[in-house]
N, C-alpha and C positions, 0 to 999 in steps of 0.2 A: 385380696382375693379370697381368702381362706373365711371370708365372714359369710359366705355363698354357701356354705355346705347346703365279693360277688365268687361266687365261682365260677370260674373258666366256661365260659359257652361251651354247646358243646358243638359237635360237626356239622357247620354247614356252608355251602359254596357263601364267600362271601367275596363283593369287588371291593375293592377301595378306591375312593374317591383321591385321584391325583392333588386338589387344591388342598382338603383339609385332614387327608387320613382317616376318615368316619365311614364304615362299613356300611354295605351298599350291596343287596341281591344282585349275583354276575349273572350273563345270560346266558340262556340253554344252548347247546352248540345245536346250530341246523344240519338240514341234510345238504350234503352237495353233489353234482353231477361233474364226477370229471371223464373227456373225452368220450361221452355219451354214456358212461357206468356211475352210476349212483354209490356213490360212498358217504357212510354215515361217520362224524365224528365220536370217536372213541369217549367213551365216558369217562369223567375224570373220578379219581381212584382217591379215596381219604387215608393217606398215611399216619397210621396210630404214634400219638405220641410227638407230633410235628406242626407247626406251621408255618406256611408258606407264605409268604404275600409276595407276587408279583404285580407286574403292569396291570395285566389283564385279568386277575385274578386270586383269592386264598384258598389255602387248602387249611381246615383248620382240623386240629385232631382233638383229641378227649383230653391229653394232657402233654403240652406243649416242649417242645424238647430244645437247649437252647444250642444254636447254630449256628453257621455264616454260610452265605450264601458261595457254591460252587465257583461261578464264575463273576467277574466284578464287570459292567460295561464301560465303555466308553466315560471320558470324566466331561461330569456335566451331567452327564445322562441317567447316573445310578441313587438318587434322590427324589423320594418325595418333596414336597414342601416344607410339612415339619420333622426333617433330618430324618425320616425312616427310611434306610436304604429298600429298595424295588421286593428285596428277596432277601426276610431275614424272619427267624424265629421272633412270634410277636404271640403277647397275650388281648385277648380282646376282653375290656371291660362290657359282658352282656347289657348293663340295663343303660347306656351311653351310645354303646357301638367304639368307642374310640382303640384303638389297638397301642398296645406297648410293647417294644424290644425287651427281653428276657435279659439280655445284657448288652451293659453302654460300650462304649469305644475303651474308655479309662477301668471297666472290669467291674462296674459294681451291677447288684443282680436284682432285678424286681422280686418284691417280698410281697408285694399285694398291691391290688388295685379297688379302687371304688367310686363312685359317685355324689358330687355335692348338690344338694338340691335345698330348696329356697320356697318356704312356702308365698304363694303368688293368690292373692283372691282365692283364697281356699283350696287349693293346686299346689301339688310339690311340683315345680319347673326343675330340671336336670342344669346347672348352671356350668357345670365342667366333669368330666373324667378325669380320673389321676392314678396316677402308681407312682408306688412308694419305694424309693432303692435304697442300696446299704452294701459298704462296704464288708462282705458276708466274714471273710477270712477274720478280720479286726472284730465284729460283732462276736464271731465263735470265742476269743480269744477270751472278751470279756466276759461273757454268759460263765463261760467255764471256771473264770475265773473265781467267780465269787458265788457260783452253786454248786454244791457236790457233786449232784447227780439233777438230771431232767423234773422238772415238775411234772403233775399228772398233768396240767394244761398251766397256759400262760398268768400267770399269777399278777396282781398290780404291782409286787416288787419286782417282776420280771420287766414291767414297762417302764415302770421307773429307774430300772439301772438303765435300758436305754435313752431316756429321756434327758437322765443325768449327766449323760457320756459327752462326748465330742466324738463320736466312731461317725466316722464322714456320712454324711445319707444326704437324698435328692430328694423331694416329691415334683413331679413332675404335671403341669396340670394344661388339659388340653380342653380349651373352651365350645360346648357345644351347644348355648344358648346364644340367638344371634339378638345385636341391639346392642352389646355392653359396648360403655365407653371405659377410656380408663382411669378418668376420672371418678365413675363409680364403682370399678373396681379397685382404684386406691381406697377410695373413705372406708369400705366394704372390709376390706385387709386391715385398715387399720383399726379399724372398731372390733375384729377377730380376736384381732392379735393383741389387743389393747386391753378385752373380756381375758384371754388366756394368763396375760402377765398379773392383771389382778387376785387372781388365783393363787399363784406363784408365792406374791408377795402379801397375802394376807389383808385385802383389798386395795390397795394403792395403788391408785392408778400412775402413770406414766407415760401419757402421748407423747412426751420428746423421742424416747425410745420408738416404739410402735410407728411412729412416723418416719423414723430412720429408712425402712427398709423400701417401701416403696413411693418416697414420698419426691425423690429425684425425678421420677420417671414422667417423663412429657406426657401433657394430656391431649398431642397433636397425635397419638399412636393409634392407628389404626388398629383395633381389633375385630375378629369374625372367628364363626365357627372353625375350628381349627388351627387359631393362634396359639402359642404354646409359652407357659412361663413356669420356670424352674428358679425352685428357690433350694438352695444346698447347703447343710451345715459341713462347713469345713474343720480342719482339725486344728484347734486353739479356737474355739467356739467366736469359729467367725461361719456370718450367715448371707450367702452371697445369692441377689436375685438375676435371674436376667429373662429379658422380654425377646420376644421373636431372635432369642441369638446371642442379644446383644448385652454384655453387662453394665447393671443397673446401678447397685451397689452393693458396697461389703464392707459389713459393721461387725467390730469385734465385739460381742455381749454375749457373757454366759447365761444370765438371764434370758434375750433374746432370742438363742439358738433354743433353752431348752422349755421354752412359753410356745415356740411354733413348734417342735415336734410334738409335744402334747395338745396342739390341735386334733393331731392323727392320733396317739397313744394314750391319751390319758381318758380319764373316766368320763367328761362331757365332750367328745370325740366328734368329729363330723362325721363318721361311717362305722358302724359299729358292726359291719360284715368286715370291711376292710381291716377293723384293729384287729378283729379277729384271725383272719387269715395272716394277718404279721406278726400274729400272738403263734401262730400253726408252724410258721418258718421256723422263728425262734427256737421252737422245741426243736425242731431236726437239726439245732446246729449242736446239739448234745453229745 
């Protein structure tokens, strides 16, 4: 997938589409007549620093504050499709629309988000949205570990301790070009990830590797705008994918783990707003 290759939108009423989670102009409230008195709906109010997303509705603020939602509904009924509960603190990647939770179930916190695009007949096509998570607490531990004090900005050996590490992270990627099968998102990933290990290792290639990670995965899978795949480096540089949920596989290669985060971190990057902005976190964990 990663062979496909912002800041924070800023305030405005956005819906969410219940099938795929992709941001979508909400409607203006009309006027209504109740008991023959005309009453106009109350305008809705942008709470700084917050976002909303329910049913019918987001409230997106300037800089997004992370949260859970007040009350939980009924079970069954408190999900999106792709796992975003109704009403939870979400960042919206602007130039995709696709929205992310600020923080997972298991505590890890988005550190950026970005856009993979694909040039197309002379057209960059928008092939998926993604943000990028990290186990923040373990990340501080190691930054601090092994730099005295804060760079003035994110330095390449700043990326490369990440890169190097096993400190748990997730990129999370949510597809908003519609067409892909998964069979051309396998070849696609693994010709990525296949370019990135070369790098690694001083040209030499390896398809047995790079074929590992997605290469299980059925090509009866139905994909669409709004399918979602997460691929996670866990700790003992194991690299686990999973499709709409479901896991794929998990391959231990230190190599492996640290060829796909420097998809996102290293110098020939798919988004170089997005390394940046995980270059931005980094320093605040100082």
């Amino acid at each position: 997938m990663a062979a496909f290759a912002g800041d924070n939108a800023k305030g405005e009423m956005v819906g969410i589409e219940p099938r795929n989670g992709l941001g979508s102009e909400s409607q203006k409230a009309e006027g209504q007549k109740v008991n023959g008195n005309e009453s106009k709906a109350e305008g809705l109010e942008t709470e700084k620093d917050k976002v909303l997303v329910s049913e019918n509705e987001t409230k997106v603020g300037e800089e997004p504050k992370k949260g859970k939602p007040e009350e939980e509904e009924a079970a069954g009924g408190d999900q999106q499709e792709n796992g975003i509960p109704k009403e939870v603190a979400v960042e919206i990647e602007p130039k995709s629309g696709v929205s992310f939770p600020l923080v997972l179930d298991d505590g890890k916190e988005l550190n950026a988000v970005g856009v993979r695009k694909k040039s197309m007949l002379g057209m960059g096509i928008k092939i998926y949205g993604f943000g990028i998570y990290a186990d923040n607490e373990k990340l501080k531990n190691l930054v601090n570990s092994k730099f005295a004090k804060a760079p003035a900005k994110a330095t390449k050996e700043l990326y490369q301790l990440v890169i190097d590490s096993d400190v748990e992270m997730m990129v999370r990627l949510v597809l908003v070009f519609s067409g892909l099968t998964m069979s051309m998102v396998k070849k696609n990933f693994d010709e990525g990830l296949g370019a990135s290990i070369k790098v690694l290792t001083g040209g030499k290639k390896n398809d047995e590797l790079s074929n590992k990670v997605m290469g299980q995965a059925s090509d009866d899978i139905k994909l669409s705008p709004g399918s979602v795949i997460e691929i996670s480096r866990l700790p003992g540089y194991i690299l686990q994918t999973k499709v709409m949920g479901e896991i794929i596989t998990k391959v231990e290669s230190e190599l492996l783990c640290r060829a796909y985060i420097q998809m996102y971190l290293g110098d020939d990057c798919l988004d170089k707003e997005a390394k940046q902005k995980f270059g931005a976190s980094l320093l605040k964990l100082f």
